[in-house]
N, C-alpha and C positions, 0 to 999 in steps of 0.2 A: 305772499299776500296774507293779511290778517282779516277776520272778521269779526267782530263785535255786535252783539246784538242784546238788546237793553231792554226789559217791558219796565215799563214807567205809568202806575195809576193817576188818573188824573190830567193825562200830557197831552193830551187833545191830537190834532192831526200826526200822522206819520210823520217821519222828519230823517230824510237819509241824508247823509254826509260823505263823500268820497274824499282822501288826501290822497295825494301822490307826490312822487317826484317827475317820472315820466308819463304821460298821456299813450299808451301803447294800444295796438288794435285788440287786445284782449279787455283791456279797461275799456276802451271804445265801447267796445260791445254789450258789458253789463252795464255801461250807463244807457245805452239808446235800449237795451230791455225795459230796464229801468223807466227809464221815461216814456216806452211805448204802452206799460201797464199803467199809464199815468191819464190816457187820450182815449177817449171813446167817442163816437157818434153816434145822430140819430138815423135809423132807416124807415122807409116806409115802403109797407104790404098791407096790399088789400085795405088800406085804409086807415091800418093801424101804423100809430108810432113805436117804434122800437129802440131802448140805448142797445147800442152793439159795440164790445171789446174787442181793439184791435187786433188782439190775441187769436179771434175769431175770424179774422178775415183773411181769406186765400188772395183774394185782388179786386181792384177797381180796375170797371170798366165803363166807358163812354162811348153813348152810342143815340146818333139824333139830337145831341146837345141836352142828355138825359146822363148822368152817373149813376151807376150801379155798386151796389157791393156784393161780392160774391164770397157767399160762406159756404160750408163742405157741403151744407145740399140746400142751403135756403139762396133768394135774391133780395136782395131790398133797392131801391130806390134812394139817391143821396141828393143833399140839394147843393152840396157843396158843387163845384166845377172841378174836374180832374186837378187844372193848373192848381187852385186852394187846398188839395189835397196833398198835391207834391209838394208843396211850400210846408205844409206844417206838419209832413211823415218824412222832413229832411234828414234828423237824426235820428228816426225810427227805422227797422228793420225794412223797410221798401226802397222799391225803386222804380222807376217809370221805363216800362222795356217798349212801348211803341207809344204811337200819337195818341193812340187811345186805351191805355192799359198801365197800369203801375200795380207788381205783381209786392204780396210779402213772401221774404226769401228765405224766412223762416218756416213756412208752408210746401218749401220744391222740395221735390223729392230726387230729381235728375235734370241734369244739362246737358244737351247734345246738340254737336255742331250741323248745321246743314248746308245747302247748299246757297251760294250767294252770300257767304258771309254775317248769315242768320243762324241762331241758335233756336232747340227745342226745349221749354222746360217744361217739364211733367212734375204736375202738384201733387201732395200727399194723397185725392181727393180721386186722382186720374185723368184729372183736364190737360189738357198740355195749351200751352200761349207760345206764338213764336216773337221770337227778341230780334227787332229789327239791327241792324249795323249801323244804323245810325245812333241808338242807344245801347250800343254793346260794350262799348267801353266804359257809359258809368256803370252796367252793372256787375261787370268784370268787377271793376274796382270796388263794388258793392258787397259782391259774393266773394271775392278774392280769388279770382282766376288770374 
């Protein structure tokens, strides 16, 4: 793989370009970085609006028909709906591990199996989320187990 990198005065917005011949899970992957440094939303705390980088966030969660963002020690409040959220962090590093949870798998730190055919993951953070069996396989195929 080659990289080129160009500063250009005057060139207004970034402008990345990827060629290939094969679309491979290593390519996969620096474009959905790519494009996950690309997506931000709003949170809201205590009143105040927040932009937050995805980069930032360990997982959404839904609770009371209420979304949450959970960053390494803050919360905020989204107004997005979990579903709106899975739909447009389709090629970004997440994945939706139960009805109410879509973790980034860039944030785990461990996976372990349990019992009933559910997994445990532990975030960099120290939380752990259990991954039901009903979403175990996309995230298998997400995190590449």
């Amino acid at each position: 793989m080659k990289l080129f990198v160009k500063q250009l005065d005057g060139f207004g917005e970034t402008e990345i370009s990827v060629k290939y011949e094969i679309l491979d899970d290593r390519l996969e992957s620096i474009i959905s970085y790519i494009q996950q440094h690309d997506f931000s939303l709003y949170g809201v705390k205590d009143g105040e609006k927040k932009l937050i980088s995805l980069d930032d966030v360990f997982y959404f969660d839904s609770t009371d028909e209420r979304t949450f963002i959970y960053l390494a020690s803050d919360v905020y409040e989204c107004s997005l709906k979990l579903y709106e959220l899975e739909q447009q962090l389709a090629g970004a590093n997440f994945v939706r591990i139960s009805k109410s949870c879509i973790v980034n798998i860039m944030k785990l730190d461990s996976v372990r199996p349990l019992l009933n055919s559910r997994y445990e993951a532990k975030l960099e953070n120290g939380e752990k989320l259990i991954i039901s069996r009903h979403y175990l396989p996309g995230f298998k195929q997400k995190f590449g187990i």
